[in-house]
C-alpha positions in Angstrom: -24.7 6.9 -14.9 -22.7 4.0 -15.7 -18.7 4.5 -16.0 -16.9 3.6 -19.6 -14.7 0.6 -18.7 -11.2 1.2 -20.2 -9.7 -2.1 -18.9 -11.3 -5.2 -18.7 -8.9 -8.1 -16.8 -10.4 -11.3 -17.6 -8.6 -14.4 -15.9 -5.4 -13.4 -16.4 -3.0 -16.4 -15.3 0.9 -16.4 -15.2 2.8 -19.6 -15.3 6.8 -19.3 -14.3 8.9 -22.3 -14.7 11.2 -22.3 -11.7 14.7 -22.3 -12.0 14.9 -21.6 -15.9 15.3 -18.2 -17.9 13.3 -19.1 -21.1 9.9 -20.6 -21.9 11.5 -24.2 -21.0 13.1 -27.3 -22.7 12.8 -29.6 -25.8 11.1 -32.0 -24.2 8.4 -29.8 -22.6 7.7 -27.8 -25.7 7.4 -31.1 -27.7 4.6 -32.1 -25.0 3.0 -28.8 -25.5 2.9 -28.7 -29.1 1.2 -32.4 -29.2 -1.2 -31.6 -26.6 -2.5 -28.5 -28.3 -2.1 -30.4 -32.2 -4.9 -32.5 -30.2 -7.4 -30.0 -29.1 -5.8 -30.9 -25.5 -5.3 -27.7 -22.6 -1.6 -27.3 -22.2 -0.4 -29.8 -19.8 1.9 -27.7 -17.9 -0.4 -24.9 -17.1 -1.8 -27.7 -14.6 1.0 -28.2 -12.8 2.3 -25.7 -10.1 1.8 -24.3 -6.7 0.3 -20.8 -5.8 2.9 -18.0 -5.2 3.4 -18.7 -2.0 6.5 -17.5 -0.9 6.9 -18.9 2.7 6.1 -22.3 1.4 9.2 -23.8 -0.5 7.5 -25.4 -4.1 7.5 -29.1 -4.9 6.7 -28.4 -8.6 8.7 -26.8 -11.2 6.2 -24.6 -12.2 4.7 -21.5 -9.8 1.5 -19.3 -10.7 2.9 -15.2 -10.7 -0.4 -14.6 -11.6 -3.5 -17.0 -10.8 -7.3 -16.2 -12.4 -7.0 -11.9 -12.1 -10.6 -10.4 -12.3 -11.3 -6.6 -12.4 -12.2 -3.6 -14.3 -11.1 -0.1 -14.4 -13.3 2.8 -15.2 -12.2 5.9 -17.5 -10.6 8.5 -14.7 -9.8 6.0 -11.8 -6.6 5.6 -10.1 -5.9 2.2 -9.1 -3.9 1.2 -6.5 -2.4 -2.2 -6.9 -1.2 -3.1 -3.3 0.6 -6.4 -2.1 3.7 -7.8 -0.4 6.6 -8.8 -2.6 6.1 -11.4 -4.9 2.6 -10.7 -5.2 2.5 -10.7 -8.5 1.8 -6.8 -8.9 5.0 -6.2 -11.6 4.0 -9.2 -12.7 0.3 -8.3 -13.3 1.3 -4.6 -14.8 3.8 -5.7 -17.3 1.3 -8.1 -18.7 -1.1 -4.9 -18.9 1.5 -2.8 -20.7 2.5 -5.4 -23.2 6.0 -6.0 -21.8 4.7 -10.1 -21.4 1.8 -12.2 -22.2 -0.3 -14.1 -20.1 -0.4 -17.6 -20.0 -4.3 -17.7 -19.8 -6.8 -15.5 -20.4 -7.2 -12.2 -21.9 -7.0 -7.9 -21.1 -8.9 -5.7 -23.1 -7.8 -1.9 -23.1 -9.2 0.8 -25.0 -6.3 3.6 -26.1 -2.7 3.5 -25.6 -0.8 2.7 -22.2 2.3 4.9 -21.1 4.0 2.5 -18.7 6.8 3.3 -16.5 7.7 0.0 -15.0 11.3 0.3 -14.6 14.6 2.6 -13.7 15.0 3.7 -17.6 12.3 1.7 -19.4 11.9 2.6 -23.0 15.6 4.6 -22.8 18.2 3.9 -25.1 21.4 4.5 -22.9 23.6 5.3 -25.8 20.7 8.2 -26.8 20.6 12.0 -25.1 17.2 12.7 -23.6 16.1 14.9 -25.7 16.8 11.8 -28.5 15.0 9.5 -25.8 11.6 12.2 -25.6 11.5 11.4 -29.2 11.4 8.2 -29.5 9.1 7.2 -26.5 6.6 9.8 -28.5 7.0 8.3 -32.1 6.5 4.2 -30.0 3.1 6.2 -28.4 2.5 7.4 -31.9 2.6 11.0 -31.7 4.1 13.5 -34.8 6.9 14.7 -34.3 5.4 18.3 -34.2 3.0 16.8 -31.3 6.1 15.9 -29.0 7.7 19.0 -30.0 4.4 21.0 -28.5 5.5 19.2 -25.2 8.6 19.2 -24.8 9.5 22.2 -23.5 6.6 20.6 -20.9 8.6 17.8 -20.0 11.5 19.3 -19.2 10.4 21.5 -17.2 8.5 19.2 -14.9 11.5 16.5 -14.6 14.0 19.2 -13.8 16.9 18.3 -15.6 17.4 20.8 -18.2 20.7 21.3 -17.3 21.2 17.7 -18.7 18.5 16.9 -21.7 21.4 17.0 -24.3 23.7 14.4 -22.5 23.6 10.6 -22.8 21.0 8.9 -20.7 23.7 6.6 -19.5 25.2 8.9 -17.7 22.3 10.5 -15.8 21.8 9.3 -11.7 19.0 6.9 -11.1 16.8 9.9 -9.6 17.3 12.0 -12.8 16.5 8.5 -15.1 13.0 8.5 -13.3 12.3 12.0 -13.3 12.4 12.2 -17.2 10.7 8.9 -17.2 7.7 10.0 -15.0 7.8 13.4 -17.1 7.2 11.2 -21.0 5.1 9.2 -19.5 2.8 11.8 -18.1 2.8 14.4 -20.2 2.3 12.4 -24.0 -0.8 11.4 -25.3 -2.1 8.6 -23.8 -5.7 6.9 -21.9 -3.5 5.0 -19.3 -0.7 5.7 -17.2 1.0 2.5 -15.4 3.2 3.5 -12.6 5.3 1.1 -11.1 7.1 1.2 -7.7 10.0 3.6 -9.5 9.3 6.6 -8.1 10.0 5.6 -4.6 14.0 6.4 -5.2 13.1 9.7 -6.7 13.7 12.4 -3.4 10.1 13.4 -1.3 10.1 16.7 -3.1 9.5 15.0 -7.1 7.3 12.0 -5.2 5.2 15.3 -4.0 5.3 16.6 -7.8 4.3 13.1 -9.2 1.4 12.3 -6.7 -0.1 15.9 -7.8 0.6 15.4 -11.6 -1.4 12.2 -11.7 -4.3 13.5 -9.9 -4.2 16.1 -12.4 -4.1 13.0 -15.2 -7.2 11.5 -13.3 -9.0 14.6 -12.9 -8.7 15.2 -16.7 -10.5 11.8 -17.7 -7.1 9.4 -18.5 -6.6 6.5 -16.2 -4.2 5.4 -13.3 -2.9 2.3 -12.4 -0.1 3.0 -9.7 1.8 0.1 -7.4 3.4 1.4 -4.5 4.2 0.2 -0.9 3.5 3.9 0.3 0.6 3.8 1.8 0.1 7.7 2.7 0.9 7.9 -1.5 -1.9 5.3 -2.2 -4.3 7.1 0.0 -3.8 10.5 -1.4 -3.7 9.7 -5.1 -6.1 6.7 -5.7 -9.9 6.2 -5.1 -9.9 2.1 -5.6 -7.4 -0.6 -4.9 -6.9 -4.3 -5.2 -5.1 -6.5 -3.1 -3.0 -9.6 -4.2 -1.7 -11.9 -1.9 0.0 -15.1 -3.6 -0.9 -14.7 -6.9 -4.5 -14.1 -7.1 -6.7 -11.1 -5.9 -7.4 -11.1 -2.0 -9.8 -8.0 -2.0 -11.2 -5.4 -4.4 -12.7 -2.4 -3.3 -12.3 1.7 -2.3 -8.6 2.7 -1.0 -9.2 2.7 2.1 -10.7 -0.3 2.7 -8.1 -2.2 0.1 -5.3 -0.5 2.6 -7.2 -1.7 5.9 -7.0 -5.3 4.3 -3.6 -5.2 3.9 -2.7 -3.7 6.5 -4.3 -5.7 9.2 -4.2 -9.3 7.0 -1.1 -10.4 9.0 -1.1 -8.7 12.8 1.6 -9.8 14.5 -0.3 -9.5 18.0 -1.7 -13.3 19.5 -5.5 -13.3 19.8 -4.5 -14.1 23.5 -3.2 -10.6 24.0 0.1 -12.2 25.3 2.7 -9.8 23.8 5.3 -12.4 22.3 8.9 -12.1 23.3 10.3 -11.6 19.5 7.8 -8.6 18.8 9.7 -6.0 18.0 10.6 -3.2 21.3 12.8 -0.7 22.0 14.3 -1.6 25.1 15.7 1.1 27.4 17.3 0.6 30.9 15.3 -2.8 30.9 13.1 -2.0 34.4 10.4 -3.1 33.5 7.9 -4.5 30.7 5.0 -4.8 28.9 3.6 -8.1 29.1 -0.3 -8.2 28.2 -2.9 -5.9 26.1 -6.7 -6.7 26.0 -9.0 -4.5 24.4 -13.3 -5.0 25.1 -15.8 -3.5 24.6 -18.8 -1.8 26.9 -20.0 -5.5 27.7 -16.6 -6.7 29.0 -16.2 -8.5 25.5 -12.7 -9.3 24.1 -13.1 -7.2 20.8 -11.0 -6.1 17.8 -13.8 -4.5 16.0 -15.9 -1.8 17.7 -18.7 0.2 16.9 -18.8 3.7 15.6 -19.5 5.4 18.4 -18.8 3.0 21.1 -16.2 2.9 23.9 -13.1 1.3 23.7 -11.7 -0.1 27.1 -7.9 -1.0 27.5 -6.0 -3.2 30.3 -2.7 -3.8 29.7 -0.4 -6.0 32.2 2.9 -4.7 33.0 6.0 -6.4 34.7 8.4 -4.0 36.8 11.7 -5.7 37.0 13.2 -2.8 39.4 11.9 -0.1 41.6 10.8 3.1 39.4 10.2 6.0 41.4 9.2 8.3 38.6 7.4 6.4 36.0 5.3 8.0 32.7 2.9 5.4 30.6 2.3 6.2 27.4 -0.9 5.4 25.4 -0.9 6.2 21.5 -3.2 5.2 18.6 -2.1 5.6 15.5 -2.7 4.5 11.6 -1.6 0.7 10.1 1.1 3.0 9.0 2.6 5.0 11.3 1.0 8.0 11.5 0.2 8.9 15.1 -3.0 10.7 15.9 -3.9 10.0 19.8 -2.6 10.6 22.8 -2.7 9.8 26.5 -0.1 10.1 29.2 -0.4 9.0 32.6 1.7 12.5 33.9 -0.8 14.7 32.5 -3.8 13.7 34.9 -2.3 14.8 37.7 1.1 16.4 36.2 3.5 14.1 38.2 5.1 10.9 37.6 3.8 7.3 39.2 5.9 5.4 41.7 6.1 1.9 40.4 7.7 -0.8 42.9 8.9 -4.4 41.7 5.9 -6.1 40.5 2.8 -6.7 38.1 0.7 -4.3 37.8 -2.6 -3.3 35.9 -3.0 -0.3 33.6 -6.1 0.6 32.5 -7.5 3.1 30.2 -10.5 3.9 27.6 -11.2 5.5 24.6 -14.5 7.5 24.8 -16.1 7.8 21.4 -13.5 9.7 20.0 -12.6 7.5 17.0 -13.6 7.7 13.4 -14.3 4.5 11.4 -10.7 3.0 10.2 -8.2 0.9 11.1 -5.9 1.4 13.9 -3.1 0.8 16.3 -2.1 0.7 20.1 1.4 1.6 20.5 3.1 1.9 24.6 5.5 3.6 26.1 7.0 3.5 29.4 9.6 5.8 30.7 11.1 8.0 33.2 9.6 11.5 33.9 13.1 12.6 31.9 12.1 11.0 29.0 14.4 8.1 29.4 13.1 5.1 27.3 12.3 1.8 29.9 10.3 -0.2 27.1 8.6 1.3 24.0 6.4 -0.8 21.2 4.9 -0.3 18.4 1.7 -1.7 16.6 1.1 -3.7 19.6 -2.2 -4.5 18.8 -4.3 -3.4 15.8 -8.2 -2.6 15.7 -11.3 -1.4 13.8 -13.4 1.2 14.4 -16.9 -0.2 12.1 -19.0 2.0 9.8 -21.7 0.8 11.9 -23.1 2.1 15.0 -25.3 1.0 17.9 -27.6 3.2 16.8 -29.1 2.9 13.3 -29.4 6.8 13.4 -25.9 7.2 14.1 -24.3 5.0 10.9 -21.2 6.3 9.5 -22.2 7.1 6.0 -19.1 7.8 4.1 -17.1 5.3 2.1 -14.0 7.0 3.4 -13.0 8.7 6.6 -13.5 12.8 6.7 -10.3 12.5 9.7 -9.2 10.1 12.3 -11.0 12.1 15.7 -14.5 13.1 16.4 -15.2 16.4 17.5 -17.6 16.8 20.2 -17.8 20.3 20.3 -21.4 22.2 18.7 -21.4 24.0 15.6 -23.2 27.1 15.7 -24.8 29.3 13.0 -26.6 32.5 13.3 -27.4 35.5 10.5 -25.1 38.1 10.5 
């Protein structure tokens, strides 16, 4: 059964002139206003670089935005993912009516309850209470409809201590948790969350993340922008991706977070770890210098089959005689999130004498991996725990959908965990 489509994004285009606060000069509004008084495009919507951000412009004009395409069905959550300067304030504040676009058009059907900023829709001078009312009467609602909710709102932002005191004098955390709670709880088919509730504390992010699954379960719509990427997973079930302006991937969460998360690996397709990658050095003994994953065939690989082994050397430098060394071998999530573990002191429950020298290390993963995107991360130390050299993402990797045999495909859009059990499941009658 096909989805009602609430917002229809139809290449949207920002144009930024760099350097000015305004829509430009004399002169260049002059040139606009002939160009269009002659059927002509606007002139300066052809000038201007891609938002590139590591490349320094030679144009006065940048694209925030460049040709945005997508839809979002009634009860999604969207998660709008990017680095900064993607474009993804830029993108929601044309959605919410805070700024047009220079091109092309959004179509959204109801009314959009935006929370884009620390205080957005507040009056500073106005109480809270004062400020509840108002945001309701710009939604449209009677005043006997906000008063049915108020009691509501207060409860869930937790300052009721406070609702009769100035706005301008509330913290930052208590701003956003009364401008989570409007926004939530009035009428409204979308709710645009922007990247405000990070400086709220973990216990509100926990009450947010669980009221707008509660607003997506009950038919309204999400669009949430957020560099969390535990918050993304839990709350949203599709995600675009914008890298410089324009729309790098569309797709489920998962696989939008996988994108991003791998799109710019810091490890050399060489293996070579690079000097600057970021270590923890401890007493400096010794190194890691090389990690090569393959494959069953021998094959240099950072994609694997579902299913299929996953075979580790790694080269390591000792510097200075170690006569009680532990290796560490962990894979974790794209963001942080540890989930596998191996220890060289656990095979034979003693540490490993390491002289001056190069050594190899070698190591697999059987088949134990669900389909996602991971991380090596290595640790070598004394049997005290003493740090000798620890890194982190030192090389990322896939684990496919797909499987060597077709029987054995990994059907789900989205994983069910991170390891595969091999142990039976039994059933019987009672």
């Amino acid at each position: 059964m096909n989805k009602e489509v609430v917002i229809r994004v139809e290449n949207i285009s920002k144009l930024y002139r760099l350097g000015q606060v305004g829509t430009g000069t004399l002169s260049h509004d002059l040139k606009r206003w002939w160009a269009l008084t002659r059927g002509k495009e606007d002139p300066y919507l052809k000038i201007g670089m891609e938002n590139d951000r590591t490349k320094k412009s030679k144009s006065e004009y940048a694209w925030a935005l460049k040709d945005i395409n997508f839809e979002v069905n009634r009860g999604d959550t969207l998660g709008i993912i990017g680095k900064n300067g993607a474009g993804k304030s830029t993108l929601l504040k044309i959605l919410s009516r805070v700024t047009n676009s220079s091109t092309g058009t959004v179509k959204i059907k109801g009314q959009i309850a935006s929370l884009l900023e620390v205080g957005t829709g507040f009056h500073p001078e106005l109480t809270g209470k004062e400020n509840v009312y108002m945001n309701g009467a710009i939604l449209g609602m009677t005043k006997k409809q906000i008063t049915d909710r108020f009691d509501e709102i207060v409860a869930f932002s937790g300052i009721e201590k406070y609702i009769d005191t100035p706005v301008k004098r509330y913290s930052t955390g208590m701003t956003v948790r009364l401008g989570f709670a409007v926004a939530a709880h009035l009428d409204s088919e979308v709710l645009v969350v922007d990247e405000v509730l990070a400086v709220g504390d973990a216990e509100f992010q926990k009450k947010a993340i669980g009221e707008m699954k509660n607003i997506s379960a009950s038919g309204r719509t999400v669009l949430f922008v957020s560099h969390n990427m535990p918050s993304m997973k839990a709350l949203c079930n599709k995600g675009i991706l914008l890298k410089n302006g324009m729309v790098d991937y569309s797709g489920t969460i998962d696989d939008t977070i996988d994108k991003y998360l791998t799109s710019d690996s810091d490890m050399a397709d060489s293996g070579i770890i690079p000097v600057d990658m970021p270590r923890l050095y401890g007493t400096g003994e010794g190194r890691f210098r090389q990690v090569t994953l393959t494959d069953s065939k021998g094959q240099v690989k950072n994609e694997f089959y579902y299913l299929s082994p996953i075979n580790i050397e790694i080269d390591l430098e000792i510097l200075k005689d170690i006569p009680d060394a532990v290796i560490s071998i962990i894979v974790g999530t794209l963001d942080g999130e540890r989930i596998l573990f191996q220890d060289s002191f656990f095979e034979k429950l003693q540490a490993i004498p390491l002289k001056e020298g190069w050594f190899t290390v070698n190591t697999q993963i059987n088949q134990s991996l669900l389909p996602g995107a991971y991380s090596l991360y290595l640790g070598l130390a004394h049997i005290n725990g003493t740090t000798i050299d620890l890194i982190e993402r030192v090389s990322d990797f896939h684990v496919l959908k797909m499987a060597y045999e077709a029987n054995r495909q990994y059907k789900w859009d989205s994983s069910h965990g991170f390891i595969l059990s091999k142990e039976p499941i039994t059933i019987k009658r009672q």
